[in-house]
PAMIVEX-263264 format. One line per field, with one value per residue (C-alpha): y, x, z. Coordinates in steps of 0.001 Angstrom, whole numbers. Layout:
% PAMIVEX-263264
Y	Y	... $
X	X	... $
Z	Z	... $
//
This chain:
% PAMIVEX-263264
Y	0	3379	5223	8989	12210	12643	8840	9531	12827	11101	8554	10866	12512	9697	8525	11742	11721	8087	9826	12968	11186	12017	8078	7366	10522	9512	5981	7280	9460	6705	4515	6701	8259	4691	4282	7381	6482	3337	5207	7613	4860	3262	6731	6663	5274	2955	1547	-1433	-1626	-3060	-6189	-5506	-3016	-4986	-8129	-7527	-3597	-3478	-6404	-4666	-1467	-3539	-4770	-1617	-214	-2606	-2882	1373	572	-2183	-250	2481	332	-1646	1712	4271	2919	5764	3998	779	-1507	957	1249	-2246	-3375	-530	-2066	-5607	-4027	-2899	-6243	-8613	-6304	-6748	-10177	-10724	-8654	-10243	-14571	-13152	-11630	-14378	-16799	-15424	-12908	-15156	-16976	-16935	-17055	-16499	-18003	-16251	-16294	-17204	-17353	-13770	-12415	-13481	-11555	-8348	-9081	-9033	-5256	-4084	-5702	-5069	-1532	-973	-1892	-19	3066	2951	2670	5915	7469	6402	7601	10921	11726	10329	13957	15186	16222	14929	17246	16034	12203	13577	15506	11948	9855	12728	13069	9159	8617	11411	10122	6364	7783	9742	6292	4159	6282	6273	3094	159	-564	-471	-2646	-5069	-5511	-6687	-8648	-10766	-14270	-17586	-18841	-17399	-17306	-15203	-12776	-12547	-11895	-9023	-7500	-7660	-5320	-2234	-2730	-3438	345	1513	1120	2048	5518	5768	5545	7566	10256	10177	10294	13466	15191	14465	16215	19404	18547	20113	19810	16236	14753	11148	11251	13035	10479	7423	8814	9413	6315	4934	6925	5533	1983	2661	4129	1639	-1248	35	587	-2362	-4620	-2753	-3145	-6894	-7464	-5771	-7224	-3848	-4869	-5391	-5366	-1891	589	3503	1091	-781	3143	3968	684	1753	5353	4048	1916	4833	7031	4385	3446	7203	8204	6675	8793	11860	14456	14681	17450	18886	18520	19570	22838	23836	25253	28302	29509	29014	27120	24838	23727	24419	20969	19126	21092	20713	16866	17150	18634	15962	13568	15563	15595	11977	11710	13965	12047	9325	10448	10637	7767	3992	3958	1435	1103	1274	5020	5930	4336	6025	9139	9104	8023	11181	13373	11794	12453	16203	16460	15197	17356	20370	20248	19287	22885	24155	22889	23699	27146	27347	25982	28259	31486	29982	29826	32969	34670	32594	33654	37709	37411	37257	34642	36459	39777	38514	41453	41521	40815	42644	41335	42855	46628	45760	45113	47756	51337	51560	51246	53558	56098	55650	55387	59086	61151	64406	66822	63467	62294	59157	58512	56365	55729	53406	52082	50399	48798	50268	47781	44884	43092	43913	42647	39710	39257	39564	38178	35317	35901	34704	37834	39301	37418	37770	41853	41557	39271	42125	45120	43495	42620	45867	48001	44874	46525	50358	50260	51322	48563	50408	50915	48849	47340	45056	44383	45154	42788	43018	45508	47543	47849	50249	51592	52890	55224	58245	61552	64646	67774	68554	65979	66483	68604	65671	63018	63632	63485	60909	58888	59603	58044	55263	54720	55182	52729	50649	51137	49585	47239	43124	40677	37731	34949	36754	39969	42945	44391	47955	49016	51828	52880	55332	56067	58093	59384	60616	61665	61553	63688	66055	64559	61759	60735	57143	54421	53751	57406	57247	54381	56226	59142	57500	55276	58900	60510	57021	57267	60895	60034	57166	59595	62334	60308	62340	59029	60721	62603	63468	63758	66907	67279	69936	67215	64432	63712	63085	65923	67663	64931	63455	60152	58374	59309	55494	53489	55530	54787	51091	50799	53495	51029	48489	51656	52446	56386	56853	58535	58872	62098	63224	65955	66697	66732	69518	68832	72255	71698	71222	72835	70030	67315	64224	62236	62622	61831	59332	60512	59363	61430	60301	61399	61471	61258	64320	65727	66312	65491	64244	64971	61753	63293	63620	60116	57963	58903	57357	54366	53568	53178	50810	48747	50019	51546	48367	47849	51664	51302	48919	50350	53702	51260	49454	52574	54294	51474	51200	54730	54568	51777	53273	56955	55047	53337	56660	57684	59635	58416	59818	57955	58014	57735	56610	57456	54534	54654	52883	49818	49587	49646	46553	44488	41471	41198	44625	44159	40943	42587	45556	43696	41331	43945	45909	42822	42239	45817	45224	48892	49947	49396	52643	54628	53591	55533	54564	57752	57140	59329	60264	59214	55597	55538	55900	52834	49985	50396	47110	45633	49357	48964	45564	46526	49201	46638	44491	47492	48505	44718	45210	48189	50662	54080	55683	59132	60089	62273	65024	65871	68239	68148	67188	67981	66761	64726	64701	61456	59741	60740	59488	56358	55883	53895	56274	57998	61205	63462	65418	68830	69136	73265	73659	73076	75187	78102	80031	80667	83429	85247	83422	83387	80561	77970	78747	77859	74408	74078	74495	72167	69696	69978	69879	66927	64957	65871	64228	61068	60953	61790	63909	67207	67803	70997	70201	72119	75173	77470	80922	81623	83696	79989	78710	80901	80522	77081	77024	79221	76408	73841	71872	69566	69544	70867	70260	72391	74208	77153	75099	72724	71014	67577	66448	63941	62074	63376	66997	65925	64666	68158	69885	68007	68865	72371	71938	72606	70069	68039	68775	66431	64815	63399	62481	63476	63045	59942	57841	57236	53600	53929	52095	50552	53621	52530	55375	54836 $
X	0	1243	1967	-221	1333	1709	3117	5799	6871	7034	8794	11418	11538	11992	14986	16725	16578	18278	21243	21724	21738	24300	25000	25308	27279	29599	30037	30492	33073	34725	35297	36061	39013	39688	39753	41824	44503	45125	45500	48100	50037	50730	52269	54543	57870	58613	62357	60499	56136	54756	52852	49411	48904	48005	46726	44467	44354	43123	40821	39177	39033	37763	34598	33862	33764	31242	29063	28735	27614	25081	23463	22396	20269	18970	18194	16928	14237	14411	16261	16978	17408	19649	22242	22089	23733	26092	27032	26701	29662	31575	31309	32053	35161	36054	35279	37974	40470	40246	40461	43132	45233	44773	45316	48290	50111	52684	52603	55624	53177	49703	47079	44829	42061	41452	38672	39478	38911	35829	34827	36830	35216	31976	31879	31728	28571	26637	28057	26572	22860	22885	24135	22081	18684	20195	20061	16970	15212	16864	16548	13610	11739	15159	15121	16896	19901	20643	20763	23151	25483	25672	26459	28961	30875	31140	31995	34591	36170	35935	38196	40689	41020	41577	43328	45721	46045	43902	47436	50073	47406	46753	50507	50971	47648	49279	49813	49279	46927	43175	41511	44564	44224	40442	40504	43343	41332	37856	39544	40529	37294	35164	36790	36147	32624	31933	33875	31314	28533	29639	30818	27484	25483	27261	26581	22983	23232	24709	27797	26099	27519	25581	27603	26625	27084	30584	31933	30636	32122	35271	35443	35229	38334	40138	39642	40490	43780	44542	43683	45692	48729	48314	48452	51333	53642	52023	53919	57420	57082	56870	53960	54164	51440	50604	51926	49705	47990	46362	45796	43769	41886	40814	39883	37677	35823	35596	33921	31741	30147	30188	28099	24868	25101	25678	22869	19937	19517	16556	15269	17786	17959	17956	20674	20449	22545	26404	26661	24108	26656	30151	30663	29508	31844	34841	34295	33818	36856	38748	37260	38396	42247	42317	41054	44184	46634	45356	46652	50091	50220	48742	45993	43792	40348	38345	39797	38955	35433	34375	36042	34112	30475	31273	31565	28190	26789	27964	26626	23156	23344	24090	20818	18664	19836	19021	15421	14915	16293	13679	11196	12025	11745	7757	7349	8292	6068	2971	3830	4070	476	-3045	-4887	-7288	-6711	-3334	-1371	948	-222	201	4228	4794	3729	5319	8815	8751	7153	9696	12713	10497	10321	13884	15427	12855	15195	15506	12309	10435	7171	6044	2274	557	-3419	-5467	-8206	-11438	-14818	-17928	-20776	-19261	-21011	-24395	-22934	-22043	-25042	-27102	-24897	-23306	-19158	-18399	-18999	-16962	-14421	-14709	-14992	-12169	-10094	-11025	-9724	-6479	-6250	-6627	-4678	-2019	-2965	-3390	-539	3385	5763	7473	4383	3876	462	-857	-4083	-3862	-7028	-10862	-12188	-8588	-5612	-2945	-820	2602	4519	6979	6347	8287	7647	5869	3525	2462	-719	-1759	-2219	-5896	-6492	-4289	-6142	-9479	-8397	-7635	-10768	-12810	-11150	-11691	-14975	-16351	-19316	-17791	-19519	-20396	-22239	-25257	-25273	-23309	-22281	-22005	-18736	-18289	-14933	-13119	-9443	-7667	-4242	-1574	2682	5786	7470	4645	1895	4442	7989	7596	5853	3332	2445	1706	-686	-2067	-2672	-3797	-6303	-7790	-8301	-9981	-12498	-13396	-13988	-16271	-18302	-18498	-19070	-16411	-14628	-11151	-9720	-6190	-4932	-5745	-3867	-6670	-9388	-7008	-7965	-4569	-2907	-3641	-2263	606	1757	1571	-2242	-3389	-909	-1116	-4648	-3845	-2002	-4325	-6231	-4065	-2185	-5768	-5398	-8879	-11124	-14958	-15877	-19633	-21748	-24952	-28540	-30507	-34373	-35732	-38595	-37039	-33479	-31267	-29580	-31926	-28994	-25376	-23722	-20907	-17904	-14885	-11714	-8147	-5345	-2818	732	1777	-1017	-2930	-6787	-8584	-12307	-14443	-15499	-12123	-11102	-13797	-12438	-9417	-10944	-13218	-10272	-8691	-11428	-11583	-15419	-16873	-13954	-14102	-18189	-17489	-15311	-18002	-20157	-18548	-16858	-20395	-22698	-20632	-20110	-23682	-24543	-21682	-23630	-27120	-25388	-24833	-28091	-27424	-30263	-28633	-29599	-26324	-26482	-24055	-22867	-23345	-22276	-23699	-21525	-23099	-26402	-25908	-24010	-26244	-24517	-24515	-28137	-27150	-24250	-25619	-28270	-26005	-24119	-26887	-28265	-24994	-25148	-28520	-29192	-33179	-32645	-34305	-31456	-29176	-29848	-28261	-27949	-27958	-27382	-29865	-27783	-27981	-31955	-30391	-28305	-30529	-34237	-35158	-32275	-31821	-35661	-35283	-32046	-33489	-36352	-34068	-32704	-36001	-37028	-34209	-35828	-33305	-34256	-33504	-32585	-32028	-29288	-28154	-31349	-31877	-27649	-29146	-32273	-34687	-37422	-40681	-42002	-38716	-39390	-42374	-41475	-38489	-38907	-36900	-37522	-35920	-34890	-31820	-31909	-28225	-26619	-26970	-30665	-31448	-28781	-30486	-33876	-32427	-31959	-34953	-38409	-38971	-36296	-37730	-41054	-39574	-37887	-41457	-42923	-40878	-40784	-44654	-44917	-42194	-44365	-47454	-45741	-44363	-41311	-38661	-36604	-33307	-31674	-27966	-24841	-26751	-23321	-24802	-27975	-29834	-29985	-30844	-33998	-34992	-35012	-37160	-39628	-40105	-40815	-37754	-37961	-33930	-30904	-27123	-24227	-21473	-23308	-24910	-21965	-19326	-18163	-16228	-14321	-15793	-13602	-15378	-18543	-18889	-17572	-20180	-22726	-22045	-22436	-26235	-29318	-31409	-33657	-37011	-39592	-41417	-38160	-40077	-38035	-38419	-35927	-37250	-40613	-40129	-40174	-42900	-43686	-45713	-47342	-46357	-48692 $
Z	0	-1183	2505	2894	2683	5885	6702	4565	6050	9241	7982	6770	10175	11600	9354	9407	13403	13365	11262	13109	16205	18729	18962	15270	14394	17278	15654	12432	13372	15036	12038	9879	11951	12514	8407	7851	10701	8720	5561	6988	8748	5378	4870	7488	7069	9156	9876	10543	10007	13112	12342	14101	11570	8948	11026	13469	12973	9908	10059	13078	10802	7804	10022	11763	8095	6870	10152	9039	5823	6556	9640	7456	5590	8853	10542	8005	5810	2991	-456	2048	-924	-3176	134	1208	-2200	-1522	2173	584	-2110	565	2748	11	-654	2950	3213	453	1757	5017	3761	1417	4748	6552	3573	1345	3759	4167	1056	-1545	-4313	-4836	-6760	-9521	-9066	-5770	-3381	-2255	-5708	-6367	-3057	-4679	-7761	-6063	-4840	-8540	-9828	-5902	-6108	-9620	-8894	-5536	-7690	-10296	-7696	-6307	-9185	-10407	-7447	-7422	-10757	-12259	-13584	-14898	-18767	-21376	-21516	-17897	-18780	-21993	-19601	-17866	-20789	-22101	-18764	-17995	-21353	-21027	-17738	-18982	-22117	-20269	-17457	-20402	-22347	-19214	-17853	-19891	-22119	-19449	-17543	-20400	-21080	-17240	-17179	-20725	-19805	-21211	-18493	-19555	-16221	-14019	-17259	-16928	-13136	-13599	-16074	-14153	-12030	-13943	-16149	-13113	-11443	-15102	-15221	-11750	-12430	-15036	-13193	-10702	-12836	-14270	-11073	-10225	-13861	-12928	-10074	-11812	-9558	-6768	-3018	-2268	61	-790	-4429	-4221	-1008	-3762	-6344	-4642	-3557	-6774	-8206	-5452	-5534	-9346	-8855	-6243	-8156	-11141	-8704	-7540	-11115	-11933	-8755	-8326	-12057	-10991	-7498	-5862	-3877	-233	2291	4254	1488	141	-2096	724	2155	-642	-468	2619	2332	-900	1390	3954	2065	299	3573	4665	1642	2894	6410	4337	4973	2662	194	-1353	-5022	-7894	-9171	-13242	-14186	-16653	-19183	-19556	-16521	-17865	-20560	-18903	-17426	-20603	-22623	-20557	-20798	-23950	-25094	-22517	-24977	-27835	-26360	-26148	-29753	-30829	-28634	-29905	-33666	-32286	-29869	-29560	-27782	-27007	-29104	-26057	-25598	-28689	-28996	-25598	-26650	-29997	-28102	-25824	-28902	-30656	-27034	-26907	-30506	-29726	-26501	-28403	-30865	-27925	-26612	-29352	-29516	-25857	-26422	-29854	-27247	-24389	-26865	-27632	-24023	-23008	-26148	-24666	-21252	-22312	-24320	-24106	-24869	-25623	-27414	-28491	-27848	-24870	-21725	-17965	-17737	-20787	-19211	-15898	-18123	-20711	-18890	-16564	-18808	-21604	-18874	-17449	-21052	-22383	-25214	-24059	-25499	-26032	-24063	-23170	-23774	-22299	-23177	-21228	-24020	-22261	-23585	-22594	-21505	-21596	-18600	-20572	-23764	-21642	-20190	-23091	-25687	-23306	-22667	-26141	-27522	-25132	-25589	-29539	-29287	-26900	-29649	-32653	-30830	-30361	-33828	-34694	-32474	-33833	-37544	-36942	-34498	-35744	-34792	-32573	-30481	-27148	-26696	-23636	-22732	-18699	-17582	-17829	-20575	-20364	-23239	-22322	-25640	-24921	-27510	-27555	-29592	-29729	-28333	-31844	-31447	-28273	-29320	-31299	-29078	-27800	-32184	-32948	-29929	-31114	-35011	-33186	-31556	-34499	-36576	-33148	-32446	-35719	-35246	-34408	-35770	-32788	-34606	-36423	-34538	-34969	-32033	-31457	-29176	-27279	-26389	-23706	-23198	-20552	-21889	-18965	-20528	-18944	-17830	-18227	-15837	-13799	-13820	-12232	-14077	-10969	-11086	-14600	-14760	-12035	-13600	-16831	-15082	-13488	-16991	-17872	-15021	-16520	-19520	-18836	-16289	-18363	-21443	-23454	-25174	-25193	-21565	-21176	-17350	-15304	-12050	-11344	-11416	-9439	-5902	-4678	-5995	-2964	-330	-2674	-4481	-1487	298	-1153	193	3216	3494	3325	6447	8244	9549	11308	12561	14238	12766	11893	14778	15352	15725	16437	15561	17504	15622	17281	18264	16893	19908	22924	21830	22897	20772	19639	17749	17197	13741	13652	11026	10645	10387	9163	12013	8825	10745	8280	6676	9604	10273	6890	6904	5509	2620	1351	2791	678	-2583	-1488	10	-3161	-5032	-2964	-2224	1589	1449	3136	5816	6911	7078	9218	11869	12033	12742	15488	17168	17088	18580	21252	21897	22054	24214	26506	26769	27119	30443	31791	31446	28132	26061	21907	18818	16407	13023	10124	6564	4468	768	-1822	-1161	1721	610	-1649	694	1648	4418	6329	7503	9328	10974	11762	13680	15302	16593	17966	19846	21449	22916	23734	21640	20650	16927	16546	18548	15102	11806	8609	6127	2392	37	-2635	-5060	-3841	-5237	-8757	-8899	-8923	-7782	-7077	-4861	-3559	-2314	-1077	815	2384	3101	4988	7348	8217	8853	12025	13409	12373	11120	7652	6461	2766	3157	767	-711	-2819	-3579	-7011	-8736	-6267	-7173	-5076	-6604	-5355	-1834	-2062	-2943	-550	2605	4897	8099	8446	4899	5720	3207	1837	2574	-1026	-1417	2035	1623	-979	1241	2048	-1124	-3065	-2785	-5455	-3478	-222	-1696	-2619	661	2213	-42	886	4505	4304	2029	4351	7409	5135	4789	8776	7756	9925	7978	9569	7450	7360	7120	9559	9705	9968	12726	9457	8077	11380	11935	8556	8331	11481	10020	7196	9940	10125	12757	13549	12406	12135	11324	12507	14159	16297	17356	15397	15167	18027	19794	22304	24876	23360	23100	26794	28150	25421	26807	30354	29541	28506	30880	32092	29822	29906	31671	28565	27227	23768	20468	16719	17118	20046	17956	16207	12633	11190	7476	5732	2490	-137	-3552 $
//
């Protein structure tokens, strides 16, 4: 059964835990100092080598060195087969070593073969299997130029060893007796191709720092030079036991049985670039080298038939670069368009407008125009998202046809293209008409199965230097110019700093804004609604105001500009509503009995949600629902009817009161009032100011007031700065009022002194905001 995610990760815990144990590092360390002491004795001369060494020394050494091996596979179940043929390599290489010390040491001549060689024979075909399971399970995903830079370096490293040693040996190993000339040459073949698959593991690996990999493949070139040394002083009877051939010997088996308690490293990386190829080409020209040697000097065929295969190899390697490199240029083209529109997508902005604007000739501007379709959720909706996607397709094809070729064009998401080009100073007045050709020969009907569609198009158009000198800036600005032109309905804007809402705070107001809000800078300040009949105030008016570290106190009105555009409407709603209710709830506890009511935007209106949490939140202060008033602006009524109506619905449903605030702020529609479930109308300044001066608006003010009062709805006359205003808008029969003339909005530390200061309430203690608001048909 195939172990779970997370049985396997525990498994690997567990086996990495065994390895960096305190015990089994301290035993490793042990042999292997052990190993290497026995290597560096055979480096000492000695007037006279003491016997033990090479007797019971190294026979202790030689089974402490293969108990190391086998216990990693006993212990650590992660590649247990692949690194018990390793330990089985290095015990039947030990085994052999051992029956031949014991057997031969003091012989005068010994026998070939022998039993011990078919245990030194042994390691080569164990050591093979175990490798090649390593490498299999290490580098099973690699691609195809990795298995070539394998196959060229082993080839490359088999061609050099032969080229080096395979004639010299084959000379010594040339007897008349078959079978002792078979066993010598198992030997420097056997090292031969266990070089190559070492040297080949490592290319694999990119010839990273893997500790296992680099101790086996050490260990390889070191039984290979040792058993080479050793053929060639066995045949001039140089050999005697304990010199640096036996050393080497040892320090191979060392590091074979070290490599399996080497610690584990993570997936391979790619290489890129040069580095990708630098290894394969050095081996590559190593097989070269022998190839020319091998024009002045005898070398054996093998040489040259590995050095040739390593040159096919490099060959094949070398076009299968090339396709990747043909297939990496596709790539990156698919990754820098749209699928879509087919012109270049976001990445290809995000590369090219900052070194456009960095890299700006001197006099010349860099224009940037910001292209959207009109309507395209109703053309969706109607026309299903085919068409869509079809219009969306067209345009790109033909900015891709009415565009010069030095012209950058990107579609940026949505609706949205962005075109990028530099003019000169004389064609800067000729942008706005050069934009609006463009958009004609855009804006032609698109044909979407049988129907032809009708586009409408509208661009904003911002230039650096002249409007922004950093490429954030720009889009910035550019974006701004767009949002004109699709309110005003003008097709083409160009960017006004005049008409830009953060020219007056800076670049940096939005991002600002962001972190406002976990920096707890905004602060709810209240402004008292005053009960025309008794004189005292019957509400208080939540706002919020932005404590800007720099810019100083930031009224709301300025602040939701900012917040629409960064998607921050909903979350700021949300903390005026929580800092209110429980302002309220706390004044209520002390006896100080204020309604509060809130700004809600649009947003707001047509969250689904709102109306849950509001009501939730009001329960858990255990608030009259009626003591909370949501204000909505007139403007919300002209969004959506229906889900404005059934929104509005919902709040009411809760008990909470309404006011339509900002009447009159546009042309003000009695039928609309009419039809509007709210409570309390709140007249904007601009629709009461002129009562003063004009007979005709004070007649509509009065109209008003006494068609609200028809309907049981409450006027409150806002903005009240001047007492000429206040008396006058008393005289109409405004039931409250709200302004600076009366009191301002204050802090809460403010608003408790300012009401400290007022006289006693009177006895009835009934005001227009305690009554519960109550369904009223309106037909």
């Amino acid at each position: 059964m195939t172990p779970t995610p997370t049985t396997a990760s525990t498994q690997t815990d567990r086996d990495d835990l065994i390895l960096a144990s305190p015990t089994y590092r301290l035993a490793k360390g042990v042999i292997a100092g052990l190993g290497i002491s026995y290597a560096l004795s055979t480096l000492i001369p000695f007037s006279e080598r003491p016997a033990i060494l090479d007797t019971g020394f190294y026979t202790l050494v030689l089974v402490a060195v293969c108990l190391l091996a086998l216990a990693r596979p006993v212990l650590v179940k992660r590649n247990r087969p692949a690194w018990l043929f390793v330990g089985l390599a290095v015990t039947s290489w030990s085994i052999g070593d051992i029956y031949w010390s014991i057997a031969f040491s003091d012989a005068e001549e010994i026998p070939v073969p022998s039993p011990a060689d078919v245990f030194f024979v042994g390691l080569y075909p164990l050591a093979y299997i175990g490798l090649i399971m390593l490498a299999r399970a290490g580098t099973r995903r690699l691609p195809a130029s990795v298995w070539f830079d394998g196959i060229i370096s082993s080839l490359a490293a088999g061609a050099v060893f032969t080229a080096a040693t395979l004639g010299d040996v084959l000379a010594q190993a040339d007897t008349d007796e078959a079978a002792s000339t078979l066993t010598n040459l198992s030997y420097p073949i056997g090292d031969l191709v266990l070089l190559v698959v070492s040297v080949a593991a490592l290319a694999m690996v990119r010839w990273r720092p893997d500790p296992a990999w680099w101790l086996l493949g050490l260990g390889a070139a070191f039984f290979a030079v040792a058993d080479t040394a050793y053929l060639f002083t066995l045949a001039n009877g140089s050999y005697t036991d304990g010199n640096w051939v036996d050393g080497m010997w040892m320090v191979g088996l060392v590091f074979m049985a070290l490599a399996g308690s080497a610690p584990r490293r993570g997936p391979v990386e790619e290489m890129r670039g040069f580095a990708a190829l630098l290894v394969p080409i050095l081996f590559s020209l190593a097989a070269l080298l022998v190839l020319i040697v091998g024009t002045f000097v005898d070398l054996h065929p093998v040489s040259i038939v590995l050095a040739s295969g390593c040159l096919v190899a490099a060959g094949v390697r070398t076009a299968l670069t090339f396709e990747q490199t043909r297939e990496l240029a596709r790539t990156q083209q698919a990754a820098n368009t749209d699928v879509l529109s087919g012109l270049g997508n976001r990445r290809v902005l995000d590369a090219e407008l900052p070194a456009m604007v960095e890299n700006l000739p001197s006099g010349s501007y860099l224009v940037l125009a910001i292209i959207s379709v009109d309507h395209m959720p109703d053309i969706n909706s109607i026309l299903g998202y085919g068409a869509g996607d079809t219009i969306l397709n067209t345009i790109g094809a033909r900015l891709r046809e009415n565009l010069p070729a030095e012209t950058i064009a990107a579609r940026l998401g949505g609706t949205e293209m962005a075109v990028l080009r530099v003019v000169n100073s004389g064609g800067l007045n000729n942008v706005d008409r050069d934009t609006r050709s463009l958009m004609r020969a855009l804006a032609s009907p698109v044909q979407s199965g049988e129907a032809s569609v009708h586009i409408e198009l509208s661009a904003g158009i911002a230039m650096a230097p002249l409007h922004a000198n950093r490429p954030g800036d720009l889009i910035r600005c550019a974006v701004d110019a767009l949002r004109t032109a699709r309110e005003n309905h003008t097709e083409v804007e160009v960017y006004d700093p005049a008409g830009d809402i953060g020219t007056e705070f800076g670049p940096n107001v939005l991002a600002d804004l962001v972190r406002a809000l976990d920096r707890g800078e905004f602060v709810t300040y209240y402004q008292p609604k005053i009960d025309v009949g008794t004189g005292r105030p019957a509400a208080l008016e939540a706002v919020l105001r932005w404590h800007h570290p720099s810019l100083g106190v930031l009224d709301a009105e300025k602040v939701r500009p900012f917040a629409s555009r960064v998607g921050l409407t909903r979350q700021l709603t949300r903390v005026l509503l929580e800092a209110a209710l429980n302002a309220c709830a706390a004044w209520r506890r002390q006896g100080i009995e204020l309604g509060v009511a809130i700004d809600v935007t649009a947003a707001d209106v047509l969250d689904a949600q709102l109306p849950y949490d509001l009501a939730r939140l009001i329960n858990k202060l255990g608030l009259p629902p009626p003591a909370v008033t949501l204000e909505i602006s007139e403007e919300v009524l002209l969004i959506d009817a229906r889900r404005t109506a059934t929104a509005l619905g919902q709040f009411r449903h809760f008990g909470v009161r309404l006011a339509l605030d900002h009447y009159g702020r546009s042309a003000p529609s009695l039928t609309r009032l009419r039809n509007t479930p709210v409570d309390e109308l709140k007249l904007d300044p601009s629709f009461v100011a002129p009562v003063l001066d004009s007979p005709q608006d004070a007649a509509v003010v009065r109209s008003t007031i006494e068609l609200s009062k028809s309907l049981n709805i409450v006027t409150v006359a806002d903005g009240i700065d001047t007492n000429d205003v206040f008396k006058a808008v008393i005289e109409l029969g405004c039931a409250g009022v709200q302004g600076a003339a009366l009191a301002p909005a204050m802090t809460v530390d403010a608003l408790r002194n300012w009401l400290g200061q007022l006289s006693p309430r009177p006895a009835s203690g009934r005001t227009w905001t305690t009554n519960t608001p109550q369904p009223v048909s309106r037909h």
